[in-house]
Every structure is written in C-alpha cells, then in structure tokens.
N, C-alpha and C positions, 0 to 999 in steps of 0.2 A: 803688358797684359791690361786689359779696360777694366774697371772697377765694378760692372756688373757681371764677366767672366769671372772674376774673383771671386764676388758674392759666392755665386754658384756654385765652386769650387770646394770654397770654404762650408755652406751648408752642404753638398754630399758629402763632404768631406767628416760633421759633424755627427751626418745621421748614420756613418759607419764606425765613428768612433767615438765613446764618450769624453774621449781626453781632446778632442777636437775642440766641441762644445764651449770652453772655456776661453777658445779666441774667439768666439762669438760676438760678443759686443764692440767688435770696431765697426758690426755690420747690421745689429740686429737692437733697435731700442728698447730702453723699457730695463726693471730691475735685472740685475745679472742674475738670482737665482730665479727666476720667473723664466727667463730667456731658458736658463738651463733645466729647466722643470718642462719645459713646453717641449723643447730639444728631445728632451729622453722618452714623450710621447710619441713624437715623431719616426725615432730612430725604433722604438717598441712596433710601431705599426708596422714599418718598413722589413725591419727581420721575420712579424708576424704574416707578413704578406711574400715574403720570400722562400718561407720555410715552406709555406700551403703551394704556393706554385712548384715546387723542392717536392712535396707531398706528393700533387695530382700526378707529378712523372714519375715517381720512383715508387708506385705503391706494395712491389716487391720488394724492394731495399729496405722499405719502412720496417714490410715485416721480417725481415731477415735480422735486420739490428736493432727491434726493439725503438720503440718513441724516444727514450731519453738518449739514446747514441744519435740515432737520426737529428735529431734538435739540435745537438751539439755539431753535428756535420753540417747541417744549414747555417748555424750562426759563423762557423769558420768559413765556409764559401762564400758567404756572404762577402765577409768583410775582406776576403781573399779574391773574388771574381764578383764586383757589384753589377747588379744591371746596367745594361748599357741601352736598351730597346722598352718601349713605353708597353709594348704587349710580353705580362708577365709568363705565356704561355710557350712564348722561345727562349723565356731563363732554364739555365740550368744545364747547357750541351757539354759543358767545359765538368760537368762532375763526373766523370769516368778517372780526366785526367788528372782531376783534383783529388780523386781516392785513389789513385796509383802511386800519387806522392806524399798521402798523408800520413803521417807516423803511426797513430793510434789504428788506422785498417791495415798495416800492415799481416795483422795474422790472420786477416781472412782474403788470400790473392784474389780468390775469384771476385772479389765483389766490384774493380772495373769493367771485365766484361760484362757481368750482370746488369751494372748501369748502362756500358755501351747499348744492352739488347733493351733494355729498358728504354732507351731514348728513342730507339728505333720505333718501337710500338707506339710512344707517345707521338710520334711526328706523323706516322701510319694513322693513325686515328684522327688527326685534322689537315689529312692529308685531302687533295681534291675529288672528289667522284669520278668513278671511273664510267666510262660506254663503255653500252652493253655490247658483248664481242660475241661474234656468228660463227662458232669453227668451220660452219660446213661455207663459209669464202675462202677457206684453203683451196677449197674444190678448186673456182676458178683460176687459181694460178698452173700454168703448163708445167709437167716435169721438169723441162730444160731451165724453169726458171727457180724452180721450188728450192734451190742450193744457194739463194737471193736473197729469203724470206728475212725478215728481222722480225720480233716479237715487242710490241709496243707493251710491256709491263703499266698495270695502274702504278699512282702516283703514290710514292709510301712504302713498295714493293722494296726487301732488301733481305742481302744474304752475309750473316758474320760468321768468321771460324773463332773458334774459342777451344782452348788448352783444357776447358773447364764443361761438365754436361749442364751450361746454363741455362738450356733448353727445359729439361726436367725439372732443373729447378724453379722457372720459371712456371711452368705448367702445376707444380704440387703446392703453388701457392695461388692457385688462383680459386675464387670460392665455390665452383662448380666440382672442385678437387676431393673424392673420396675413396683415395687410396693411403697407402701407408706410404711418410714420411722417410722414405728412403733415398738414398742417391749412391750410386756406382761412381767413386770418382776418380776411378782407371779410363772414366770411357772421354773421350773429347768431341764435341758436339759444333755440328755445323744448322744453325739455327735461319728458316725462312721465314721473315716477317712481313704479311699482308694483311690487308684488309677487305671482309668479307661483309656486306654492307656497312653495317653500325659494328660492326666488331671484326676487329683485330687478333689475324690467328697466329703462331709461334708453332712452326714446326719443325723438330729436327730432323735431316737430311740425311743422305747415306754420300758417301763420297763421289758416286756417278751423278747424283741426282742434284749437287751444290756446284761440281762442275757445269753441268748446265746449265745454272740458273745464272752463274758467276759470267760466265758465258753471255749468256743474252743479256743480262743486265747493263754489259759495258758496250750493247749496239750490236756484237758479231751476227754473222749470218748463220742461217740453218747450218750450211757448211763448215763455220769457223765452231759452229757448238759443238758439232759432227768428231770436230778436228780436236777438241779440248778432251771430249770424252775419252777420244782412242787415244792420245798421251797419257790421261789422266790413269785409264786403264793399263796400259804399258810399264806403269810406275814402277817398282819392287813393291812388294806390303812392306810397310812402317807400322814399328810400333809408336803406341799412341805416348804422349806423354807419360814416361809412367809415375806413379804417387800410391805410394803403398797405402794408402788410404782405407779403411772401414766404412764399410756400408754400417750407415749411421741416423736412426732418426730426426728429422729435426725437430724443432719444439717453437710451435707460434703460441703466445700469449693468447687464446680469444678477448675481446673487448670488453664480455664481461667480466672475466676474470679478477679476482681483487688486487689492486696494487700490489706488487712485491715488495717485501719487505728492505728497509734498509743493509739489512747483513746479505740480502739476493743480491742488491741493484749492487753493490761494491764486488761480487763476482766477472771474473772476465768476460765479456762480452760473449766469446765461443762456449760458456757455460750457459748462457740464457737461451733467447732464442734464436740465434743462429745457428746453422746447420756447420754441426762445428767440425772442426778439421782433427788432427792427432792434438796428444795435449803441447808437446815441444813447441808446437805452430801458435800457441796462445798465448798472446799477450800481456799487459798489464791495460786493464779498464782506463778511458782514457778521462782526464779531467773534466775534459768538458762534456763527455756525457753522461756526469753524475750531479750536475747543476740541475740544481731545481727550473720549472717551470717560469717561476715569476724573473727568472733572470735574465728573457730573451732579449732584453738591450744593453744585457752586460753589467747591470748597475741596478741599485732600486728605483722601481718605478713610483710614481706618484699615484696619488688614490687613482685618478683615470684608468690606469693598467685596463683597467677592464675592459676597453675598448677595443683590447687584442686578443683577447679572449675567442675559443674560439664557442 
C-alpha cells in the first residue's frame, strides 16, 4: 500500500471514528492534542453534513421519529455506510437497508419501506425533465401495430408494493395535509412515484392499475401490459397482510412546539411522534437517540462546534 493511500485511509478513517484520531500523528504534524482537536472539527462537520443530506431525503422519516431518533440514525449510518461519491445528494440509498437491520427501529417494521418510498421521491425529484408527450400520436400508429406500443415513462417514474399503506402515510405528512392523523393498517398499499413539473406526486394504486404500471415500466408492450392485467385479474382475491392493528392517530411535534421534556424524550419512540403501532410492538428508546445535540462527533467538541451548527 503507497503511503499517500494510507494517509487517506487513515484520515477517513479518523473522521468516522474518534478512536481513530489518535493514530494520527504518524501522518499529520503539529501538537498531538491540536491534531485531535482539529480531527473532532472535521469529523463534526462531516456527520453535520451527512445528517442534512440524511434530512433533505428523508423528510418523512424525520418526522415520523422525531430529531433526536433521526440524529441518532444518521450518526449510525454514518459510520456504518460512509460516503463514498463527492455529490452528497446520492448519500443515503443504502438507509432502507440499514433500518431493516437496525435494532433500536425494530418496533416500527414499516419504516424501510417508508425510506424505500422516500428515496424513490428524492431521486424523482432531480430526476431529468421529461418531453412533452402528444397522446393524440397514438392516432398515428395502425391497429395491427398498436399491440407493439411500448410506453417511454419520465425519468424518476417508479412503482413499490409495500405490506405497509406507506402511501397514506406518506401523503398525511406532507404540509399541504389537512386531514386527521389516521391510518388503516390492515390495508397494504402499492405506491406510484412521479414527477409533475417541480413536484413530485405519491400515489396509491389499486391492483389492476400497478399491474400496469409494473408492466410498462420493465419495457413490455401494449399487449404484454394487456397480458399482466388478465393474469393479474384471474388471480384468487388474497387477503392482505393481516395486523390487527388500530386505526391510530399519529402525533408530529410542530416546530414550534417547546422541547419535550426530559421524562418525554426517555419514552419509547412509538410513544412520541410516530405513528405507533400496538404497545407489545414497542420497544425500548434507543441510546443513541437520547444524546444530546452537541455530540454529533461522538465526543466533545471544541469551542468551534459552532460551525456545525445548523
């Protein structure tokens, strides 16, 4: 290995771990606590700048699990899936899979597919612009050929099935949203995500109507969509996942809101503001997201801190 792949190594290496830091000075001059003081600036900006890009995709999630769970779930990612791409706007694809495995989200299941749909919307949104499309150029294709057609979808276009109505949930958190806090969570939702100029819409699907989207989506022809629907239709009815589940309000903190008190924030997370499931399904609150704010590099920061700030 070359001595400046090393370097490199050894500083990400530093700025995801504070216990790193201290093999520092084979590579970095200057006082040892200085090196480790400057370190812990670094590695503060880098989780501060991980967490916000963590933010701008997940801004459901956020509010589903409350700031100081979310915090705690960026600094684990973090240091469990570091960037790897200099554009911080395609961090973060791998958190669906990172909350399917992590202990403390274990008592809310849905909240992978919620990220799954989450991502999809962030991607939809700097996704490319679509042309403008003329239906009436159907016209010109012949009958004999119209069983040919393939349907070019914009770019960002996407269809997920989910166990869970992530759909609703997604939609009664968004701020246009002034209905009551409720969700059916017998029903399992098959969610379309596109975008509609500058905005990105989330719609759930009915079973004929996801077959065909699922359909075109992977290229088939008029005839092969034709051909999915009448299987899909032929099916037996299934029942849906079932989960004895209570329609249940859920509970967002607004912004302005005053801080929760310490004897709240120590409540399980399905007490606060997530859309909580039965109480058996609830967990214990997990360590890391009852750490204070000031400790986004793990360690105390030096007076600088503030430069992460947001």
């Amino acid at each position: 290995m070359s001595e400046l792949l090393e370097s490199q190594r050894g500083f990400a290496a530093a700025l995801r771990d504070a216990e790193a830091s201290s093999r520092a000075g084979s590579w970095l001059a200057g006082d040892a606590a200085l090196v480790a003081q400057r370190l812990a600036i670094y590695r503060a900006n880098a989780a501060a700048s991980a967490a916000k890009a963590l933010t701008a995709a997940y801004p459901v999630l956020l509010q589903v699990v409350g700031k100081e769970f979310f915090g705690g779930l960026a600094r684990s990612y973090l240091r469990a899936r570091p960037s790897t791409c200099g554009n911080l706007y395609d961090y973060g694809g791998e958190f669906a899979d990172f909350l399917a495995k992590f202990p403390h989200a274990q008592s809310l299941p849905y909240l992978p597919d919620l990220a799954r749909l989450e991502w999809l919307v962030h991607r939809a949104y700097g996704a490319a612009d679509a042309k403008p499309w003329d239906p009436s150029g159907l016209m010109a294709v012949s009958p004999q050929l119209q069983g040919e057609i393939r349907f070019e979808f914009a770019a960002g276009t996407a269809v997920m099935n989910s166990a869970y109505p992530i759909a609703h949930i997604w939609a009664i958190h968004q701020p246009e949203h002034e209905g009551e806090f409720v969700v059916d969570w017998s029903i399992a939702e098959r969610a379309l995500v596109a975008r509609a100029g500058l905005r990105v819409t989330v719609t759930a699907l009915g079973v004929g109507n996801a077959a065909f989207f699922i359909a075109a989506l992977e290229g088939g022809t008029l005839d092969d969509v034709a051909r999915s629907l009448a299987e899909e239709k032929a099916k037996p009815p299934q029942e849906e996942a079932a989960r004895a589940l209570p329609e249940t309000p859920a509970k967002v903190l607004p912004e302005e809101a005053e801080k929760p008190s310490l004897e709240e924030e120590a409540k399980p997370v399905s007490e606060k503001n997530a859309i909580p499931l039965p109480e058996e399904a609830a967990g214990p609150f997990p360590e890391v997201a009852a750490k204070p704010k000031s400790e986004v590099a793990d360690e105390p920061l030096p007076d600088r801190e503030t430069l992460t700030k947001e």
